[in-house]
Structure formats: structure tokens, C-alpha cells
N, C-alpha and C positions, 0 to 999 in steps of 0.2 A: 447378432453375429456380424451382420453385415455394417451396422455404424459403427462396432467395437474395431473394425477392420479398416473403416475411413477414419475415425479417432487417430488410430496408431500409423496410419498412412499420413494422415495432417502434420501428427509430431514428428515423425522422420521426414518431412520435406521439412518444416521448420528447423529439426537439427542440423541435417543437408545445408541448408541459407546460412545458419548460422558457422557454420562450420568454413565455411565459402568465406564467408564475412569475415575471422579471426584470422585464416592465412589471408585474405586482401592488406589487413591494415597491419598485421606481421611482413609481410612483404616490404611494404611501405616503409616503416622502422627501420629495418636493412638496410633497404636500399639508400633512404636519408644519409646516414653517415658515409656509408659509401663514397657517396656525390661529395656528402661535405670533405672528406681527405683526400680526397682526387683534384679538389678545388684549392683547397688552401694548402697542400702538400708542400708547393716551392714557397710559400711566404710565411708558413708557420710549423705543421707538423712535420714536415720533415726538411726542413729552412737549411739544416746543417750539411743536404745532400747537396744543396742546390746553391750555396754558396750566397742568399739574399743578404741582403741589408740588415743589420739586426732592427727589433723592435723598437721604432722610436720612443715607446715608454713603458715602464709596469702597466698602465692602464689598459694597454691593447691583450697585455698577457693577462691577466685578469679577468677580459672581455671574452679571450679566446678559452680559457679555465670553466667561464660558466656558462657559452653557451656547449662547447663541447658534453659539459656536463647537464644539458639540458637532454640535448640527444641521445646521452646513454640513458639517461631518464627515461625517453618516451620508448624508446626502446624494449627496457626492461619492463618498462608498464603494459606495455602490447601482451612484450611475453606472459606476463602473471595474469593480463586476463584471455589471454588464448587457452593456460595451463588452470584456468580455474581456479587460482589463488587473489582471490576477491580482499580479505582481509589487509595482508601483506600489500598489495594493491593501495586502498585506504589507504594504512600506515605511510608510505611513501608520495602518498599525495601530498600529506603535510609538509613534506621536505619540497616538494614543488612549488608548493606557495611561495614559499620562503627564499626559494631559487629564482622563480618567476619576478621577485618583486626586488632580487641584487640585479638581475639581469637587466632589467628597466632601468635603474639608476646605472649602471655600468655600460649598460650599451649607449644613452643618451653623453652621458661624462665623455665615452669614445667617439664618439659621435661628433662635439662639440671638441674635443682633441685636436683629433681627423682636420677638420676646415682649419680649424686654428694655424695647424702647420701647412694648409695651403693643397690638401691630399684631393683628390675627387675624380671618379670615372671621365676617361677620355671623352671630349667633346662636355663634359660640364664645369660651369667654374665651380670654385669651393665652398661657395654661399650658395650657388645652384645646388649642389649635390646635397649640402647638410639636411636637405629636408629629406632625403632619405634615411638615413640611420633614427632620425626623429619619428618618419613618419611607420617604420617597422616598428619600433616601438611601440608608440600609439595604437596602432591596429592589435598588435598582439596582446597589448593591456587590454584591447577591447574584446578579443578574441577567447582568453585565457580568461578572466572577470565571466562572462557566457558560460565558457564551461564547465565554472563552478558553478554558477545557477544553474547550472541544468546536473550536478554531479548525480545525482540520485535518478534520470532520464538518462540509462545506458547509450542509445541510442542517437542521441543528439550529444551528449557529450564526448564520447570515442570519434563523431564527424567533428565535432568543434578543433578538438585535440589536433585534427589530423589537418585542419586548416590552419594549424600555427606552424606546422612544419610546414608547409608550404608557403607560408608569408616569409621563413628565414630559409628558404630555398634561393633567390637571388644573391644574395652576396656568393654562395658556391658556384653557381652556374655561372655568373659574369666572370670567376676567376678561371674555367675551368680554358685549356690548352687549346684554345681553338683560335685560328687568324681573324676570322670574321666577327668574333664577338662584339670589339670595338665600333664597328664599324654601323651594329645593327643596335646598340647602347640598350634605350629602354625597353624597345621590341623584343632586346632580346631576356634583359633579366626582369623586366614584368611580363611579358610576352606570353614565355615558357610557362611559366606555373598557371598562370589563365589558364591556358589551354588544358593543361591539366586536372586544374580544378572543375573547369567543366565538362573533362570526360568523366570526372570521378562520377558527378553530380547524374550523367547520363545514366551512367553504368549502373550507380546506387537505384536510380527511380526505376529502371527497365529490372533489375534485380530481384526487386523487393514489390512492384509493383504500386509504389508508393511514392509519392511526391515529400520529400522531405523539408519543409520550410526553413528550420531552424540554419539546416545545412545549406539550403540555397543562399539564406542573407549572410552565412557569415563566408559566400565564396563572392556573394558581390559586392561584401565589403572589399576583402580580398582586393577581385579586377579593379575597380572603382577605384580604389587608392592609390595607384599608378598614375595614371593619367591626371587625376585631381592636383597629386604632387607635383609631377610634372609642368603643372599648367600653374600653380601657385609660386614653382619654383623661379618663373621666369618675368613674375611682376613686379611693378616696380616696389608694393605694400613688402615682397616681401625680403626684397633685395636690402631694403632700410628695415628691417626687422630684423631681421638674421645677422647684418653687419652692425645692429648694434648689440647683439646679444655679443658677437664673436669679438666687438671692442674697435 
């Protein structure tokens, strides 16, 4: 009587955790897009209030088509496995692949755009900057590529998933209405998700009582590549590398 009563005491704290655990990364999903339209509101979603510049090319619209359509992706994949539709789930991963890998060519094409017309956050040149849009890229290839190794390790995959939203969390936060942004550049749009990814990483080990590795290296890949960029962007290797790719 008495194990049959800590059995069923074990699976209602583990359904409890898990339960904690679906609205966590539903939350998450939300809020994403959120940030993302509040960010890019005056310069694309709603460009027509705010009277901007129109798009300097179809590629930027294109760019802005798949990653928009990235984030209703992960969105609706949260919701299907909060709601337990596992299958459906599956099904729609295959369209992620497939999304994941226009996005890559399409963000790097924008990206290579971008500098070409001379574009790049305050206080960076344009041959400075390009290593960013290259190097979100990169990390997310490498992030996204993880996730599906690990697709059948619930666990490490739903943390994987949720470090590529926060790798394409800077481009909204550096747009977002605030005077000081410029002023604080990379602190501020690698800065913020750091911090974030490391409270995630807090919360999950104190949570679960477990040390998650898979998710630790793909948040310092994450931090790491900040500063790396940063620090490549302003050598002279890469100054003559980037100005002759950009011509």
C-alpha cells in the first residue's frame, strides 16, 4: 500500500514538472513573436503606419516571409506538444527542415545584401557588421542540425529548439523603441539573450534537479559567439575577407 502510494506520489510530481515545463517553453513561443512585432513593427510589419523607407529589395521581404514563418512554426510546435499531438508535431518538422535550410540561404543572400548597400548597426562599419547576419546563421545551422540529432531525446531537443529562438532574438531587441540601445550596441543585442539563456539554464538545473549538458553547450555556444564575432569583426584577416567577398 504504502509504495503503490509513493509510485503514484512520484508520477504526479513528475506530471506536476512536466506540466511546469510545457507552459515554460509555451510561454516562451508567445512571448517570441511578440518581442519580434514590437521590434520590427516600424520597419516591416506595420512599415505602412510609420511611414519607413520602403524595402530596399524582395530579398529583405523574403527574408522577413521565412523568418516570420519560422516563429509561427515554433510556436505552433510548442502548442502540439503541450496539447499532446505528437504525430501532427512529426509531420510538421519535415516542413521545418525544409524551412530551416531557405532560411540559411536567405538570411546569408540578406545578409551579404545588407553591407553591400553599405547598411550596419550604429557605431559598426558594414564589413564590421556582416559578420553578424553570417554568424546567426552559422550558429543556428549548428543549433538546429543538434536538434535533429537529438529529435527522438525529448528533452534536449525542445532546449535545443528554444536556443535558436534566442540566437534570432537580437535583430528584434536591438530594433526595439528605446534611446539607449545604440549607444550600448553589442551589450545590448548579445548582452540580453546571454542573460537570458543563463537564467533559463539556472532555472532548468534547480527545476529538474539536473544538470542538463546538451543545453549548457548549445547556450555557450549561443554567449561565445558574440564576442568571438565581435573580436573577428574588427581584424585586419577579416576586414580583407569580407571586402572581397562583398567586391
Amino acid at each position: 500500500m504504502a509504495t503503490n502510494f509513493a509510485a503514484n506520489a512520484a508520477v504526479n510530481e513528475l506530471a506536476a514538472r512536466r506540466g511546469i515545463e510545457h507552459r515554460f517553453f509555451l510561454t516562451v513561443a508567445i512571448l517570441f513573436p511578440i518581442i519580434t512585432v514590437i521590434g520590427f513593427a516600424p520597419s516591416y510589419y506595420l512599415k505602412t503606419l510609420f511611414a519607413t523607407p520602403p524595402l530596399p529589395s524582395g530579398l529583405v521581404h523574403a527574408h522577413g516571409i521565412s523568418m516570420s514563418l519560422w516563429i509561427v512554426l515554433y510556436l505552433v510546435q510548442t502548442y502540439l506538444i503541450t496539447s499532446k499531438q505528437i504525430k501532427l508535431h512529426m509531420t510538421l518538422g519535415i516542413f521545418g527542415v525544409v524551412l530551416a535550410a531557405a532560411m540559411i540561404v536567405i538570411g546569408i543572400a540578406t545578409g551579404y545584401a545588407s553591407a553591400a548597400r553599405g547598411a550596419a548597426f550604429p557605431g559598426y562599419t558594414p564589413i564590421e557588421f556582416f559578420i553578424v547576419p553570417i554568424g546567426d546563421m552559422l550558429v543556428f545551422a549548428a543549433l538546429f542540425g543538434a536538434a535533429i540529432y537529438y529529435r527522438k531525446n525529448a528533452a534536449n531537443h525542445k532546449r535545443l529548439m528554444l536556443v535558436t529562438v534566442l540566437n534570432f532574438l537580437p535583430p528584434s531587441i536591438g530594433r526595439l523603441p528605446l534611446a539607449f540601445i545604440p549607444d550600448l550596441g553589442a551589450w545590448w543585442f548579445w548582452g540580453v539573450p546571454a542573460v537570458i539563456a543563463v537564467l533559463f539554464l539556472l532555472v532548468d538545473t534547480w527545476r529538474n534537479e539536473r544538470f542538463n549538458r546538451v543545453f549548457a553547450a548549445a547556450i555557450a555556444l549561443l554567449i561565445l559567439s558574440g564576442p568571438v564575432r565581435l573580436f573577428i569583426a574588427r581584424t585586419e584577416a577579416w576586414t580583407q575577407f569580407a571586402g572581397w567577398i562583398l567586391g
